[in-house]
Backbone bond lengths (Angstrom), bond angles and torsions (degrees), N, CA, C in turn:
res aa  C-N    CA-C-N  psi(-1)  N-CA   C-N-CA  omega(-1)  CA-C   N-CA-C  phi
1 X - - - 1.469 - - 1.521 108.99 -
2 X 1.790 113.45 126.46 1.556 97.22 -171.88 1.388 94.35 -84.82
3 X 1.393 136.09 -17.07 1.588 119.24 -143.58 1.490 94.67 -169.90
4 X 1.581 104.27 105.12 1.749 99.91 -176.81 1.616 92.44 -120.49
5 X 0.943 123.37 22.51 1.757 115.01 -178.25 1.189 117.47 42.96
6 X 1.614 114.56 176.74 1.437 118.90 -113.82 1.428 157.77 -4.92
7 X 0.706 129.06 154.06 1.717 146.11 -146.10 1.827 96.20 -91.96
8 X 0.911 138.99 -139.42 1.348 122.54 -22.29 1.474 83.60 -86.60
9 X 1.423 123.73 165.22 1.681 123.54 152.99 1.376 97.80 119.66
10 X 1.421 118.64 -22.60 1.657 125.37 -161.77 1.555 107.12 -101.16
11 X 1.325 128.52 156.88 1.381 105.97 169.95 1.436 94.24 -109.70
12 X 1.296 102.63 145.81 2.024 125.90 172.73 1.710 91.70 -10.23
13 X 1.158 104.45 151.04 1.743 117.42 141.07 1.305 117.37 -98.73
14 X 0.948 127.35 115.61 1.615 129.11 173.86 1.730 115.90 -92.07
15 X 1.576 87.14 130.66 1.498 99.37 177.02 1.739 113.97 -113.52
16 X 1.253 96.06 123.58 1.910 91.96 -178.54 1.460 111.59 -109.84
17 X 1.355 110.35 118.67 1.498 127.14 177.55 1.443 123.41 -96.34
18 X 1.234 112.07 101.88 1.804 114.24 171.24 1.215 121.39 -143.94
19 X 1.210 104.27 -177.26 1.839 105.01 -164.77 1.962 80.39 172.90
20 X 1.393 98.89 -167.50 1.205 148.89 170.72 1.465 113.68 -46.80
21 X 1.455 141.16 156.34 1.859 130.37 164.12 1.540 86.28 -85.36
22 X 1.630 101.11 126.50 1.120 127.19 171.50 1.688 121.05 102.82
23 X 0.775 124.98 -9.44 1.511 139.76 -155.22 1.506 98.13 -76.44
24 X 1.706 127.50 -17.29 1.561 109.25 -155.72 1.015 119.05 143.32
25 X 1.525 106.40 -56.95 1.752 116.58 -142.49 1.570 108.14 -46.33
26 X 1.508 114.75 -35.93 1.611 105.44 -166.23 1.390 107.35 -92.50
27 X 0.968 121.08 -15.32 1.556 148.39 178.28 1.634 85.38 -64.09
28 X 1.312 122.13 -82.81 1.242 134.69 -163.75 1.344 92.46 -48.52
29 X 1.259 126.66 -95.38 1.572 151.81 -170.15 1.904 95.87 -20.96
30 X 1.359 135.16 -39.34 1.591 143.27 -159.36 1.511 82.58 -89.52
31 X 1.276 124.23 -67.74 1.690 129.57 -176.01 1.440 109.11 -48.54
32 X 0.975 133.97 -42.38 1.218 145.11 178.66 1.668 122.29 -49.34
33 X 1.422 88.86 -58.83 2.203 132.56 164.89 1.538 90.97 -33.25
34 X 1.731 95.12 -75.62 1.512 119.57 -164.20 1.708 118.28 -44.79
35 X 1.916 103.80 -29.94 1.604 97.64 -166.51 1.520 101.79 -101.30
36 X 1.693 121.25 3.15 1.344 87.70 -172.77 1.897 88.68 -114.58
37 X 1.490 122.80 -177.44 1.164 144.70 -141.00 1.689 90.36 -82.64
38 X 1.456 115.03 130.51 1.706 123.37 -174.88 1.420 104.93 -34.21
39 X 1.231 135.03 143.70 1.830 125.35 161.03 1.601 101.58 99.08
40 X 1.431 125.43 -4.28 1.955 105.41 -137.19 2.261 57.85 -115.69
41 X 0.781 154.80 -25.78 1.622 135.54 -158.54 1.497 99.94 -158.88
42 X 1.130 98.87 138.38 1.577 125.19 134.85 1.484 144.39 -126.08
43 X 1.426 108.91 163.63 1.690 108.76 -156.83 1.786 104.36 -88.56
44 X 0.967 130.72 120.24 1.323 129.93 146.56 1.382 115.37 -60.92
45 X 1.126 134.56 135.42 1.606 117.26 148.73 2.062 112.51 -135.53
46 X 1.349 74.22 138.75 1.945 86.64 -163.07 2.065 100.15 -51.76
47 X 1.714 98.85 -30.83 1.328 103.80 -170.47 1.735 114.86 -46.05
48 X 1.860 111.60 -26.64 1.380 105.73 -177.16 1.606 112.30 -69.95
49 X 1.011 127.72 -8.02 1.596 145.58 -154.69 1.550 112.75 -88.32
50 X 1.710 114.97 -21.29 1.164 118.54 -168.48 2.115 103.31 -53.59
51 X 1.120 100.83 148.14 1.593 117.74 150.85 1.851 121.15 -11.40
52 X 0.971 152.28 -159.79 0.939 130.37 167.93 2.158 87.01 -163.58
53 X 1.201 99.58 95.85 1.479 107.48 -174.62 1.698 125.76 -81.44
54 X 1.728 99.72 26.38 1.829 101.62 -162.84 1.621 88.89 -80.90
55 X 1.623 127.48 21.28 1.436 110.07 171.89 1.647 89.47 -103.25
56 X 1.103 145.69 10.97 1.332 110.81 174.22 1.839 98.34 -122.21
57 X 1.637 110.57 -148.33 1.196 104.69 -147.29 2.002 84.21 -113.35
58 X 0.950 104.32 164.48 1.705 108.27 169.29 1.550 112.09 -51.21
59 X 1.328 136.96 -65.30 1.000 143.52 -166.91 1.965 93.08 -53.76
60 X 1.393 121.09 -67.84 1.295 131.03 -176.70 1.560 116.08 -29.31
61 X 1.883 89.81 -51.87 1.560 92.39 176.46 1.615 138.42 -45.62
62 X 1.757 96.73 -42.59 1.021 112.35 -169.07 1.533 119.11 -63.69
63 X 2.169 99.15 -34.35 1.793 80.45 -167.88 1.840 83.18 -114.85
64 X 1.776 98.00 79.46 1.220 99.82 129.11 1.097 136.64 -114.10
65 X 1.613 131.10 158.45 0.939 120.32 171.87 1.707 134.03 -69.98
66 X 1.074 142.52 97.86 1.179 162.84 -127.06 2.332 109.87 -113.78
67 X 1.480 88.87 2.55 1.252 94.68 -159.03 1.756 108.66 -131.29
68 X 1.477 114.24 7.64 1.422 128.48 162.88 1.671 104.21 -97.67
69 X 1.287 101.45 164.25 1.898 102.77 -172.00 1.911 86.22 -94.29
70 X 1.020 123.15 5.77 1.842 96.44 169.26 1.805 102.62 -93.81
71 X 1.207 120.35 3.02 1.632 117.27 162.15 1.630 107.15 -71.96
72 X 1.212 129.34 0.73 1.803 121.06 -148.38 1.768 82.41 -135.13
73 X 1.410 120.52 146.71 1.149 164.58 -143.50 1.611 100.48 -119.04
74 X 1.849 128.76 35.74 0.790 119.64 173.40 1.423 153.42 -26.59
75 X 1.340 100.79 -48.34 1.494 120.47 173.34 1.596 100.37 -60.79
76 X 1.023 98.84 -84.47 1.474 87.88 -168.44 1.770 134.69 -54.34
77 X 0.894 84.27 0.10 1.799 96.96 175.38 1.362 101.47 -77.21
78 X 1.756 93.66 -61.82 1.761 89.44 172.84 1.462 139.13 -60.88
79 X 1.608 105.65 -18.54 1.448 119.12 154.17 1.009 115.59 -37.77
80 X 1.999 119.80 -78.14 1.392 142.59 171.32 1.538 104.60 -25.50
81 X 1.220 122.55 -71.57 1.422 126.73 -175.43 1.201 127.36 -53.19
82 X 0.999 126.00 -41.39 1.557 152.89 149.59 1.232 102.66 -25.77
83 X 1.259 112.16 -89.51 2.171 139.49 170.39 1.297 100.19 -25.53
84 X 1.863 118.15 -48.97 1.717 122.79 -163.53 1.653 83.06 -70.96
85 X 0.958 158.17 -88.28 1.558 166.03 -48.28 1.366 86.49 -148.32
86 X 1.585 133.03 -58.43 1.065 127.45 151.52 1.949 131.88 -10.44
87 X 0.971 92.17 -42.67 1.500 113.15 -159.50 1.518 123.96 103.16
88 X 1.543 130.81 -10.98 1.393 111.36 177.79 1.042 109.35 -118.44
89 X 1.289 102.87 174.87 1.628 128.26 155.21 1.209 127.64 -4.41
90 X 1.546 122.58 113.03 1.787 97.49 174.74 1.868 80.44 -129.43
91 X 1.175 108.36 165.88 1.478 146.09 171.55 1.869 123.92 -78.44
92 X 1.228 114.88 20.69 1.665 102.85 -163.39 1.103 144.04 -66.53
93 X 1.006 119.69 150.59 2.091 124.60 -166.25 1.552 85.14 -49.90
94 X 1.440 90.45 150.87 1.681 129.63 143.15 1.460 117.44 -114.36
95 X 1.823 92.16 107.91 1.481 88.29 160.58 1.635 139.43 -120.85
96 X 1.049 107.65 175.50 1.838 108.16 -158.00 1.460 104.41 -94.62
97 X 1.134 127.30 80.97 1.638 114.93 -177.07 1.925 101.64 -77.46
98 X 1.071 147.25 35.22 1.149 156.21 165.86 2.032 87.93 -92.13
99 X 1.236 101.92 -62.17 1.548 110.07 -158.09 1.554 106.49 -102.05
100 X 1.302 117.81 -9.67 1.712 125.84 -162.85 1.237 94.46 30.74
101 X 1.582 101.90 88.05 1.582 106.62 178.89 1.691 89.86 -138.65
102 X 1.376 122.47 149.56 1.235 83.74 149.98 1.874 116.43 -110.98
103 X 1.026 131.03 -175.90 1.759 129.37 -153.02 1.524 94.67 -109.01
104 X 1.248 87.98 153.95 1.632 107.42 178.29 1.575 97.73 -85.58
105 X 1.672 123.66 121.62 1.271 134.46 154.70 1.777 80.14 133.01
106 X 1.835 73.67 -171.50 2.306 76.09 -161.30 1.622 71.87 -141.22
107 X 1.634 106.56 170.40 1.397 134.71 174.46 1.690 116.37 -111.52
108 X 1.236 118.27 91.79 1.387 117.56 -159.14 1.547 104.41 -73.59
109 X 0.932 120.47 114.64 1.425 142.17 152.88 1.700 146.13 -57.53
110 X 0.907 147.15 87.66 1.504 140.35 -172.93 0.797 130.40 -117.30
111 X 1.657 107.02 152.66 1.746 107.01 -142.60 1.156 104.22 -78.86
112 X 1.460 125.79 126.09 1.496 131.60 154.09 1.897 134.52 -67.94
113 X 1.279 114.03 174.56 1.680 96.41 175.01 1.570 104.71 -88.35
114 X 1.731 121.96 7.81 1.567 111.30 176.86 1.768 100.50 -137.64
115 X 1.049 122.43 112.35 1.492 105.83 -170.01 1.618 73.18 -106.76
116 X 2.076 86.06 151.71 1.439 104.54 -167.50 1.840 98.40 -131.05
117 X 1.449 111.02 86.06 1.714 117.22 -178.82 1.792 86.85 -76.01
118 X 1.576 94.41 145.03 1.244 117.40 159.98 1.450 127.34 -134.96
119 X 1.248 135.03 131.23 1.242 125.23 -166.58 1.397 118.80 179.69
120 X 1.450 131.78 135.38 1.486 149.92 156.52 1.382 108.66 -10.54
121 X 1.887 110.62 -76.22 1.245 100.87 -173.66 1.397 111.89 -121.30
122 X 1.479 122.85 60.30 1.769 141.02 -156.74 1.431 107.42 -71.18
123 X 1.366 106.74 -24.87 1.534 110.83 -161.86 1.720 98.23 -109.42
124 X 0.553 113.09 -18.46 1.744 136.59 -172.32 1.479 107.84 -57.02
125 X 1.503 113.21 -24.89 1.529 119.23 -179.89 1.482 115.23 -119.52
126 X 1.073 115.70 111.06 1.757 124.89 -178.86 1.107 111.49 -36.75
127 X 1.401 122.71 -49.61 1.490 126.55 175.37 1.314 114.98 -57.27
128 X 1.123 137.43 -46.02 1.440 147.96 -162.40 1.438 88.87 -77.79
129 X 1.422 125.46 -63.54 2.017 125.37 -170.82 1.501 108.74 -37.50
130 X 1.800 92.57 -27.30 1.752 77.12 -172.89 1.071 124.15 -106.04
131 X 1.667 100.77 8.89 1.889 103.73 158.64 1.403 113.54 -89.49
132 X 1.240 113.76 -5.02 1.491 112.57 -170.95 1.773 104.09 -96.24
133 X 1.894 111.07 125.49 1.253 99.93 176.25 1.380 118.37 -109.18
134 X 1.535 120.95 -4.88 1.521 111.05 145.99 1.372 127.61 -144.81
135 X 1.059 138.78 112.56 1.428 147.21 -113.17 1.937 107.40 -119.68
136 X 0.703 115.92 140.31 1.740 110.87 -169.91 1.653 107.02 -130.26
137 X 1.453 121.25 119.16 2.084 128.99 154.93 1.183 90.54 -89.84
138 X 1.399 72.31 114.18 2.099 84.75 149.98 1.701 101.01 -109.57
139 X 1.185 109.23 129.27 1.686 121.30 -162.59 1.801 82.05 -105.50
140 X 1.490 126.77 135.34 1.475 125.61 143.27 1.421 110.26 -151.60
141 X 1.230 118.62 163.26 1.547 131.17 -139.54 1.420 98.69 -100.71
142 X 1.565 127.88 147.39 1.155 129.11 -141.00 1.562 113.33 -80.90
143 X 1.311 94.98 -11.56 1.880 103.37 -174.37 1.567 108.87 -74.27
144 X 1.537 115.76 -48.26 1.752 129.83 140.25 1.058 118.41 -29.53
145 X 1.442 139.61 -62.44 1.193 109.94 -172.34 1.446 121.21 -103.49
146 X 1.175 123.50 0.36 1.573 129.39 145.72 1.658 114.90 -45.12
147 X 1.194 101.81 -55.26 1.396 119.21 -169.33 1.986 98.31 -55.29
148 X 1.881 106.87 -69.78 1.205 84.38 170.74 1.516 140.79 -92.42
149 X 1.359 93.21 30.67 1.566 97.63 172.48 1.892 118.59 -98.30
150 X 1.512 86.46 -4.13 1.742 88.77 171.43 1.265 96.81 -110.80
151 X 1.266 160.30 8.71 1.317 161.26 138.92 1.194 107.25 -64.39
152 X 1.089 128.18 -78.98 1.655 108.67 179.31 1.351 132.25 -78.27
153 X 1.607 124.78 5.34 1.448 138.06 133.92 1.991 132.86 -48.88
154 X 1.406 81.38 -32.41 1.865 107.47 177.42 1.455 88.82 -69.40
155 X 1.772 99.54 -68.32 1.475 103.55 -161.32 1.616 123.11 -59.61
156 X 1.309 94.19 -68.04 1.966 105.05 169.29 1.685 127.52 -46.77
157 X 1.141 113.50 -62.64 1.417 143.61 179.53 1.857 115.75 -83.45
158 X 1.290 98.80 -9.68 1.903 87.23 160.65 2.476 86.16 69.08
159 X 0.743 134.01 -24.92 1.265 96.10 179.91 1.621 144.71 -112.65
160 X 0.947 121.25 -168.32 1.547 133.35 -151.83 1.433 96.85 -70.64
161 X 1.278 117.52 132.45 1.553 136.24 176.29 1.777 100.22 -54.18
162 X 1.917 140.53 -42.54 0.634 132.71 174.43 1.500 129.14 -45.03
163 X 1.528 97.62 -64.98 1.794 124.61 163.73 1.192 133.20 -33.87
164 X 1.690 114.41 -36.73 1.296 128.52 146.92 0.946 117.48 -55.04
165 X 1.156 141.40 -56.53 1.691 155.29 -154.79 1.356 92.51 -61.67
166 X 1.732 101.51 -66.59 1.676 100.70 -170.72 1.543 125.13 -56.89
167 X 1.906 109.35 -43.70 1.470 94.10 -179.24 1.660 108.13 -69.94
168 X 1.210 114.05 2.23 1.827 104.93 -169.34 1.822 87.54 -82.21
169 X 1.048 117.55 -54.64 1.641 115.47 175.42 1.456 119.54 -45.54
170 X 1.781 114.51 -41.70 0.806 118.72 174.78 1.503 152.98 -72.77
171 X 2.070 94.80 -38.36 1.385 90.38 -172.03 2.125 84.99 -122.14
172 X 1.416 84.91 -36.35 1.980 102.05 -159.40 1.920 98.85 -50.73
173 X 1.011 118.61 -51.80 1.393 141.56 -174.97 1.563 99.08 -50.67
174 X 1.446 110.50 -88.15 1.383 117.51 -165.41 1.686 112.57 -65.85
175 X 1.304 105.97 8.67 1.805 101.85 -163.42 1.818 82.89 -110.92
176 X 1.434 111.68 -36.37 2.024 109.62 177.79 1.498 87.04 -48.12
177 X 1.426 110.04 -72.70 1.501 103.83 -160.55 1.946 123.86 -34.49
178 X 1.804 79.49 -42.68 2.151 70.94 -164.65 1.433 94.67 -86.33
179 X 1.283 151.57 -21.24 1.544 156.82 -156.90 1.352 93.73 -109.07
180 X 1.373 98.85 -82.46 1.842 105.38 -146.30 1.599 127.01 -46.01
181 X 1.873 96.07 -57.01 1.256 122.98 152.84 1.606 126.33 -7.59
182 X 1.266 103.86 -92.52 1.067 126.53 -176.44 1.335 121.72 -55.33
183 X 1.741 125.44 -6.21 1.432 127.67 -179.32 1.165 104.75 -100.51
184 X 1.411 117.02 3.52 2.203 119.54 169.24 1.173 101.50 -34.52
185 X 1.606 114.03 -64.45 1.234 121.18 -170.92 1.520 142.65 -32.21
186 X 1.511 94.84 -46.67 1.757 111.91 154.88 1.282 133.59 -49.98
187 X 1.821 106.47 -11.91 1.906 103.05 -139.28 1.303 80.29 -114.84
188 X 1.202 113.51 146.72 1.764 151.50 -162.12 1.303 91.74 -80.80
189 X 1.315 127.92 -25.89 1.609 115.01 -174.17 1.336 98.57 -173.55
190 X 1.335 108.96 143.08 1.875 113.00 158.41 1.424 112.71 -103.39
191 X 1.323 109.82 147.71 1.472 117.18 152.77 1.136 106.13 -127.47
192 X 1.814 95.18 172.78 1.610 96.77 179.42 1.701 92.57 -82.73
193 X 1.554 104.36 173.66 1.488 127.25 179.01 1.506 101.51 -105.49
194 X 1.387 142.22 -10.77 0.780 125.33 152.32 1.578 144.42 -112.18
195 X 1.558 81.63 33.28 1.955 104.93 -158.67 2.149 85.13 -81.49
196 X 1.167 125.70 138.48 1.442 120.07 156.97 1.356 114.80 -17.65
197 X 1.576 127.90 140.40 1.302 111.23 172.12 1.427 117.08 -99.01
198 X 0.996 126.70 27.06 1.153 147.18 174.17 1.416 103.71 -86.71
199 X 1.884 128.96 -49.56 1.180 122.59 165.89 1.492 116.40 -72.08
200 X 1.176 136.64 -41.43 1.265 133.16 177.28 1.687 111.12 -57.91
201 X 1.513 121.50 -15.77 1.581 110.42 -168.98 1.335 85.49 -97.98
202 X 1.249 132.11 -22.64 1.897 121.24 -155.73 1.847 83.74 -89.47
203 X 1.252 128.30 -42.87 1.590 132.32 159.74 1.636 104.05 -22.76
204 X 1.416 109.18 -85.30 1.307 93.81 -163.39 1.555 120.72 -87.52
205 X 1.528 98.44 -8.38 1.907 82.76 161.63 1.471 111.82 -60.24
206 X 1.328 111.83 -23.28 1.828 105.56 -177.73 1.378 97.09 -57.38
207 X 1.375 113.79 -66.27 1.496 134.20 -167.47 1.250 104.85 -48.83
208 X 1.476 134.17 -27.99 1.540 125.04 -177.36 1.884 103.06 -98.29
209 X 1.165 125.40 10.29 1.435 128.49 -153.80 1.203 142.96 51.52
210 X 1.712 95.84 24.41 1.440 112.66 -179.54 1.842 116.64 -70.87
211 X 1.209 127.82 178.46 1.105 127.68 168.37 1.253 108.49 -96.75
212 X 1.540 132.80 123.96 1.423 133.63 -143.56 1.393 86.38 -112.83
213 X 1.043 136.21 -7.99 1.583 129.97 155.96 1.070 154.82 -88.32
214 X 1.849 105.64 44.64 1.924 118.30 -143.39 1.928 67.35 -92.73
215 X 1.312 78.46 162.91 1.260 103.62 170.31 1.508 114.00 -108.78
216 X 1.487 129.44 167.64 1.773 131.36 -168.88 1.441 113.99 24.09
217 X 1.382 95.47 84.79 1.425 103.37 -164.07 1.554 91.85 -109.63
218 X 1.029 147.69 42.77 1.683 166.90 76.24 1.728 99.20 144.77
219 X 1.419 114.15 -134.16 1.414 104.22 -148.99 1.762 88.59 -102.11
220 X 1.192 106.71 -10.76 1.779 109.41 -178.06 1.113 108.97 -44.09
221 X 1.262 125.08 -52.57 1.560 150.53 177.27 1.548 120.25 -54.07
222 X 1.648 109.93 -15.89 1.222 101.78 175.14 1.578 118.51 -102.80
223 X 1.506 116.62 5.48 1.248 125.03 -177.00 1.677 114.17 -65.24
């Protein structure tokens, strides 16, 4: 059994979720939250980690590239993760992808018996693979995750259905290929990204030794 919940005495199991922009991962990683027992997990996500760009100008911000691992705040993630696995408390950024800023104040966090990292390029850093003890690709096909990557860009991020399109051609696209891609290899398991997530969570509760048959497994499940 990799992961039968509760603590105290044990350190976290960590699960690392990535793929592609759009593929799932937070989708997955919230559903995941949702099926096991209140207190037993919490979500990491690598997305709070970005750079913090309030030194340049708005226009500057925008055409950065957002999709290489020197945009991400390594060290300290791996700090955070470290601290979670530890057993305590860590403090983590909030950031503003409206403004790619990141915000004044932190989101206090506590360590659970399943820490759940999510992230673009999670696997991408040697250090991070080796806090992670079972690791998840979610693979989905490019018409999918275009589709929901300008839906929740509209929604979250305030912008233009065009602008998306272009940096997905531009930076999101060619950066899966040389980064994203290539870290399958690491990951403990693939699923598809567009399989129900309802089958992919009853998957890896198997895979973590959970009982894949809880029942009211909350509103995650109805997406």
């Amino acid at each position: 059994m990799l992961y039968g919940g509760g603590m105290p005495g044990n350190a976290p199991h960590v699960v690392g979720i990535t793929g592609g922009s759009g593929s799932g991962k937070t989708t997955l990683a919230q559903a995941l939250l949702g099926a096991l027992p209140v207190d037993d997990a919490v979500v990491l996500p690598l997305d709070a980690y970005y750079h913090d760009l309030s030194h340049l100008n708005p226009n500057a911000r925008r055409h950065q590239n957002f999709d290489v691992p020197d945009a991400l705040d390594w060290e300290l993630f791996e700090t955070d993760m470290r601290t979670l696995r530890g057993g305590d408390r860590i403090d983590r950024p909030i950031y503003d992808f409206a403004s790619h800023t990141r915000q004044h104040g932190s989101l206090s966090v506590e360590p659970r018996p399943l820490v759940i990292a999510e992230g673009l390029l999670l696997l991408c850093h040697a250090g991070i693979r080796a806090l992670i003890d079972t690791s998840v690709f979610l693979d989905a096909d490019d018409q999918t995750a275009v589709e929901r990557r300008v839906a929740r860009d509209r929604r979250e991020r305030a912008r233009r259905p065009e602008d998306i399109r272009t940096q997905f051609a531009r930076d999101v696209r060619p950066m899966f290929e040389r980064y994203v891609w290539p870290t399958r290899r690491w990951a403990t398991l693939t699923l598809s990204g567009t399989a129900p997530v309802t089958h992919n969570v009853e998957y890896m509760l198997k895979a973590l030794g959970r009982d894949s048959t809880i029942g009211g497994l909350g509103d995650a499940f109805k997406k």
